[in-house]
C-alpha positions as MATLAB code, in Angstrom:
seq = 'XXXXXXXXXXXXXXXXXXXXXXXXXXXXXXXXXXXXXXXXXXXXXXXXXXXXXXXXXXXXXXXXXXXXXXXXXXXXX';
ca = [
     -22.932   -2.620  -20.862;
     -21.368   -0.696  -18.739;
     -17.673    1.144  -19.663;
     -14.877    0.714  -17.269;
     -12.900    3.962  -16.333;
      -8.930    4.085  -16.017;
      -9.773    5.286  -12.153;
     -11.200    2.148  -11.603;
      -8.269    0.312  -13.045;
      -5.572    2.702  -11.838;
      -6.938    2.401   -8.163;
      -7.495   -1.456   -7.886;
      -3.682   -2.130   -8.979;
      -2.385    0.685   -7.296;
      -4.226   -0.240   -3.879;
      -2.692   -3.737   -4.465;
       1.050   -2.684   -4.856;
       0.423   -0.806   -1.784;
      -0.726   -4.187   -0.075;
       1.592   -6.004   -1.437;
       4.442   -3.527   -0.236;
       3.289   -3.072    2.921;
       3.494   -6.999    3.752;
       7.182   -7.085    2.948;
       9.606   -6.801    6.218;
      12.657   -5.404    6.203;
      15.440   -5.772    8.896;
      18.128   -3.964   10.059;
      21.518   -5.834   11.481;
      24.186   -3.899   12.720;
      27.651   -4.997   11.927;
      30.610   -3.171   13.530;
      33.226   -1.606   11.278;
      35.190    1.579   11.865;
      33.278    2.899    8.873;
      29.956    4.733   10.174;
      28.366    4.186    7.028;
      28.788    0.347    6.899;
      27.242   -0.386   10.181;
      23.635   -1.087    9.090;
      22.711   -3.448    6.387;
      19.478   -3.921    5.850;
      18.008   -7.987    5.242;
      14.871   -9.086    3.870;
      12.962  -10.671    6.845;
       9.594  -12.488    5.301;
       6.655  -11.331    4.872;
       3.926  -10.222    7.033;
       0.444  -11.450    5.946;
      -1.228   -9.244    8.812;
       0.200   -6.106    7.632;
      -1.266   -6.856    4.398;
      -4.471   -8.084    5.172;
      -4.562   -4.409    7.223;
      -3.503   -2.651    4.146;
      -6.233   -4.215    2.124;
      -8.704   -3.528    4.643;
      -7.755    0.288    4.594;
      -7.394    0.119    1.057;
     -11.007   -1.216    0.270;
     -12.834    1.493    2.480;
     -10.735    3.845    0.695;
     -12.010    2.964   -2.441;
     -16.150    2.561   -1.731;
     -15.684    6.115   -0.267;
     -14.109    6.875   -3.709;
     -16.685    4.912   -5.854;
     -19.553    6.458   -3.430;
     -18.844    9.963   -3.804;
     -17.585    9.473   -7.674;
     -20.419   11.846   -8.555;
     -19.816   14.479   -5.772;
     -22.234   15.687   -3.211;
     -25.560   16.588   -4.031;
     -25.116   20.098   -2.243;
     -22.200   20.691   -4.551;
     -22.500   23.438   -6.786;
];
């Protein structure tokens, strides 16, 4: 049987967080105030299941070229 490694682990949850995260949509609305620093507040606008499905997509190459080349090149001394 064949061991799992933590960079297995570590890089599937980490390359979902990053999906996950990258999905979210944030939106700015401006209110005006005399106070500079009041003027933007920042509103959770939905979710973006494109932006996500991207991230995965990225995410997954990412990884086979990591799992691929786990052992290094053959011309690597």
């Amino acid at each position: 049987m064949k061991k799992i490694s933590a960079f297995k682990i570590y890089a599937l949850v980490s390359f979902l967080i990053i999906s996950f995260l990258s999905g979210i949509v944030i939106k700015p609305h401006f209110i005006l105030t005399d106070n500079p620093s009041q003027r933007v507040r920042y509103v959770l606008g939905g979710f973006n299941f494109e932006h996500s499905l991207t991230a995965i997509f990225i995410c997954l190459m990412v990884y086979l070229l990591l799992e691929f080349f786990e052992g290094g090149f053959k011309d690597e001394k």
